[in-house]
Steps between C-alpha positions, in 0.01 A plus 500: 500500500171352628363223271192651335193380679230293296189700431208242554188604343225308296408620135160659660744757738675616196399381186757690281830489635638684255371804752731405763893506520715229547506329848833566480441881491254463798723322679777746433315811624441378785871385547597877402283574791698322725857670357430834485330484862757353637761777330485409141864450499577899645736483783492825575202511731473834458239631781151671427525892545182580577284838287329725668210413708161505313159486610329486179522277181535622174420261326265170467840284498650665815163404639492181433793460645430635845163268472689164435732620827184562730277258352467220246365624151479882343134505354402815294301676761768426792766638255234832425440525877895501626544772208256687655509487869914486514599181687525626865129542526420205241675273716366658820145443327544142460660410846156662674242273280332278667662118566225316311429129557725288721615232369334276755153674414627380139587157603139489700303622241593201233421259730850404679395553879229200397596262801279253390617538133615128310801707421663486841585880433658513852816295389567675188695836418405485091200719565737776634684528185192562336438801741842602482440540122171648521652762764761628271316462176134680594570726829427813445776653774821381246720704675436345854499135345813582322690620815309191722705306250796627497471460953418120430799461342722633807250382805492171301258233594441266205169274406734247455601466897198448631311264582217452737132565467329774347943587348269673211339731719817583725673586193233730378459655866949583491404661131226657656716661803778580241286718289348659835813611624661575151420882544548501858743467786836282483499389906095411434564267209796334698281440770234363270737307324664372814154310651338412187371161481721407198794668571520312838463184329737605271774601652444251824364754740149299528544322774847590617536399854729657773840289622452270765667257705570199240676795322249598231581850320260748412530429065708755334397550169240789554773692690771418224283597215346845615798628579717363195191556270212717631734798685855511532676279259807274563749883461543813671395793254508821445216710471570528101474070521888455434634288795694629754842426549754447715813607537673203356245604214266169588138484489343486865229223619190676625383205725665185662406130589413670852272720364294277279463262882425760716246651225341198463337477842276769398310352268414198676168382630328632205234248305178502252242689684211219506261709723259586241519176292187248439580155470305249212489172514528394150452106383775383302492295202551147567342512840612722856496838511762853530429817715658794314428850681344799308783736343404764817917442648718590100314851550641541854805628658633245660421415871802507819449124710709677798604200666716468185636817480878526626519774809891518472674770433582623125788679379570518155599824299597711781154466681375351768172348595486416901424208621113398531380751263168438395473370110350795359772756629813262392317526179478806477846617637633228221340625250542889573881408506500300196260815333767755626818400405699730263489186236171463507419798281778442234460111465111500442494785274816429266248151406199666461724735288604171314121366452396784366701708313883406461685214596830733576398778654795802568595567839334817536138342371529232777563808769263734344246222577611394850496833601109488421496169677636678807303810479221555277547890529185480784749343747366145423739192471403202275210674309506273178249743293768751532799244436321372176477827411817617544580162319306600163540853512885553528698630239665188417166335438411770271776639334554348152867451555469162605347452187848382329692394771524114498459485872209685580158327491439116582376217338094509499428182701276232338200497698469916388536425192243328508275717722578741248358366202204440655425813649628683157296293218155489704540108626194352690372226637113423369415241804735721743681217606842643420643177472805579481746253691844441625741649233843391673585235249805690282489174229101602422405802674648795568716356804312714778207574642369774773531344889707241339835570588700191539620610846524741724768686320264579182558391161836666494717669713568912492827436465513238219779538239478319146788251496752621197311799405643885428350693792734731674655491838173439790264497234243244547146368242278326813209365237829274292467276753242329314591549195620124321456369176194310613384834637550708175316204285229450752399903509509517145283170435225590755490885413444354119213272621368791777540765245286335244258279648433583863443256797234221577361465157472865454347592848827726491529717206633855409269714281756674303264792425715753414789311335281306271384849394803569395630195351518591136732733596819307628675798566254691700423100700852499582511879647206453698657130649842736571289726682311262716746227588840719449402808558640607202862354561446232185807576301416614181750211312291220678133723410639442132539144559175458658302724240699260204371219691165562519509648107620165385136371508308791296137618653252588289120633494416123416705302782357343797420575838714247589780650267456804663538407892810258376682815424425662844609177702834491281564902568389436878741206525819653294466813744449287823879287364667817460770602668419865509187363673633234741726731610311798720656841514 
């Protein structure tokens, strides 16, 4: 058992504690979490059989539920809306809005393209958290940013790895290309991904020279990592996602050492595009002075140097590339080949299966999907509006069967959590600053933050098992990795101080319009809460303890405002330590 974590707040956050339950209880919700995700101690891993297909909800719960798949909160009209457009053509509706403001327009419009700004804005990457936050809190296209983050966490490129000037606005710009593509084609995004700025810094392809004569070797770590992570995985599989097997009943390597060397002479001879950048001379404090260029190369593909692009030959995968090929074609045979394989399909959409709807997807889900992948019924391969579709709309998405099976779902990651409180209790920023910074620290915060992976491998593997847990045979829980004790202390802490208080002195605040109208009412407060943040899969034993809770400190027509919102941060914060809520189904 986890120790309980120590619930940190002044007098002034909560000044009856007799409101709130134990940290003890807190703390062992949220460890509940953890064992009933991770199989609750059932070893029978009983699979998921699917219900019939539906296109409709019926009601406001089922709903919700579909909304906190495909986006990040379930407001009252979005839940009115799905009930009465059917989610085939709600989704379709919200995948042809417009994209809204960039988040380099964003960055630019607060001041962070200022050259000449004290601030030296041009070696920082804070000032992209803040638009990563503002993206995912205030765009009005949820359903686009919620898929463009579910692609950053597979074509990773983290804030964290870079650094060179204007690492703000490069990050922005790979957000920026993500949510572009999000609806579009699989081969374009790879492309885009392959000769953006920050991905080539990276992942090592900026400035990657060809061999030569002292017997330098094109780098390999582009080549390694978009085949192992961006494609075709380290396995054979079949089109269901299972690996394939031999006949001595061993899994099969999709790629060798050869392949990674020979693959990595394409991408060499690639480098930041610097043909539209303006150069200031800026005087530096304490006497000389720094050129730094205008931000003109993060928002550009990068640019081929020729003379440093191998002309050998390239085998790798079964396919050749002749000799002398010019850089663009090698490219593009590479990546055609990498876009074509038969694992390409599975691999990509079994984790975009995980990010957004079940961490152990059945067999038949995974090929459903990758069938879409292949062939979006128009004869198009790679069409990701179709795949996310197909993704959200299957029956195992849908049905409520998976409702009480201990496998099905996945635990909600921090940062949505997060994301989802804001977007559900009307949060704002008055100066429109959104500063809202690096959350990665697990002791404080809540232990990640958007384009803040710790590597190129995300903040957890796909196929991550909890050490000593109950789950059943090939059953994995990918968001466990970062679960800890400090973790499970340093969510609840920050959500307790977030939840009641806000950000930056109250520049950051939730309204709590609707559940402070209800708050004599502890009963009806709790419902709504199970609607909006569990879509309705609070268990009724811990809505009893939560109602009890919040009835130990009476309300009356005589208490204070103050009294009042206290009682709406407890109910928010009891729901958001849940188990029924940390856990996603």
């Amino acid at each position: 058992m986890m120790e309980s974590p120590v619930l940190d707040a002044s007098p002034e956050t909560f000044p009856d504690r007799s409101s709130l339950p134990t940290a003890a209880w807190v703390g062992t919700a949220l460890t509940s979490a953890t064992f009933a995700a991770c199989g609750g101690g059932s070893t029978s891993g009983a699979a998921v059989t699917p219900g019939p297909s539906v296109s409709t909800s019926a009601s406001d719960e089922e709903a919700a539920r579909f909304l906190l798949q495909a986006q990040f909160s379930a407001s009252d009209a979005d839940m009115a809306s799905v009930r009465t457009l059917g989610y085939a053509v709600w989704l379709e509706r919200q995948l042809a809005l417009p994209l809204g403001q960039t988040g380099w327009d964003w960055l630019d419009s607060r001041g962070y393209g200022d050259v000449l700004s004290r601030s030296n804005y041009y070696d920082s990457t804070y000032q992209a958290d803040y638009m990563m936050w503002n993206q995912l809190i205030t765009a009005s296209d949820a359903v686009r940013k919620r898929l463009a983050l579910a692609l950053s966490e597979y074509f990773v490129v983290s804030l964290s790895g870079l650094s060179f000037t204007w690492r703000a606005h490069a990050g922005a710009q790979y957000w920026d290309t993500l949510v572009a593509h999000a609806a579009g084609n699989f081969r374009n995004l790879l492309e885009a991904v392959t000769l953006h700025p920050a991905m080539g810094y990276y992942l090592s392809t900026k400035g990657n020279k060809k061999e030569d004569a002292s017997g330098r070797q094109p780098d390999e770590n582009y080549a390694r990592e978009v085949m192992q992570l961006f494609t075709i995985g380290l396995v054979q599989l079949n089109a269901d996602g299972t690996p394939k097997l031999d006949a001595a009943g061993n899994k099969q390597d999709t790629y060798g050492a050869s392949d990674v060397s020979n693959l990595a002479r394409v991408f060499t001879g690639y480098d930041f595009d610097q043909s539209q950048n303006v150069n200031t001379v800026i005087p530096q404090t304490g006497g000389g002075s720094r050129t730094v260029s205008s931000a003109a190369f993060a928002r550009l593909p990068m640019a081929l140097t020729a003379s440093n692009h191998s002309t050998l030959a390239v085998t790798f995968l079964g396919t050749t590339i002749a000799a002398n090929a010019t850089a663009a074609a090698a490219l593009k045979t590479a990546l055609d080949t990498l876009f074509n394989h038969p694992n390409t399909g599975p691999f990509f959409c079994r984790q975009m299966i995980q990010r957004l709807t079940t961490s152990n997807p059945t067999p038949a889900y995974v090929a459903r999907v990758a069938a879409v992948f292949g062939n979006n019924g128009a004869g198009v391969r790679g069409d990701l509006s179709s795949v996310f579709k197909a993704i959200l709309l299957d029956e195992e998405a849908r049905s409520s069967a998976g409702l009480t099976q201990l496998e099905y779902g996945k635990l909600r990651e921090p940062m949505l959590r997060l994301v989802q409180w804001a977007r559900s209790f009307g949060v704002t920023s008055i100066s429109g600053d959104w500063k809202i910074g690096d959350l990665s620290n697990a002791a404080t915060q809540l232990g990640q933050s958007p384009l803040r992976s710790p590597s190129v491998f995300n903040f957890f593997r796909p196929g991550y098992v909890p050490p000593a847990t109950a789950l059943s045979a090939g059953a994995v829980a990918p968001e466990f990795q970062g679960v800890s004790e400090s973790s499970v202390g340093g969510y609840l802490n920050y959500m307790m101080t977030l939840v009641s208080s806000g950000l930056n002195s109250g520049d950051i605040n939730a309204a709590y319009t609707a559940e402070l109208a209800l708050v004599s009412d502890a009963v009806a407060l709790v419902r709504r809460l199970n609607l909006l943040l569990c879509a309705g899969q609070l268990s009724s034993v811990n809505q009893t303890l939560i109602v009890n809770a919040l009835n130990a400190t009476a309300l009356t027509s005589a208490s204070t405002v103050a009294a009042q919102r206290n009682r709406v941060y407890a109910a928010v914060l009891l729901v958001m330590a849940s188990a029924d809520y940390l856990v996603q189904k």
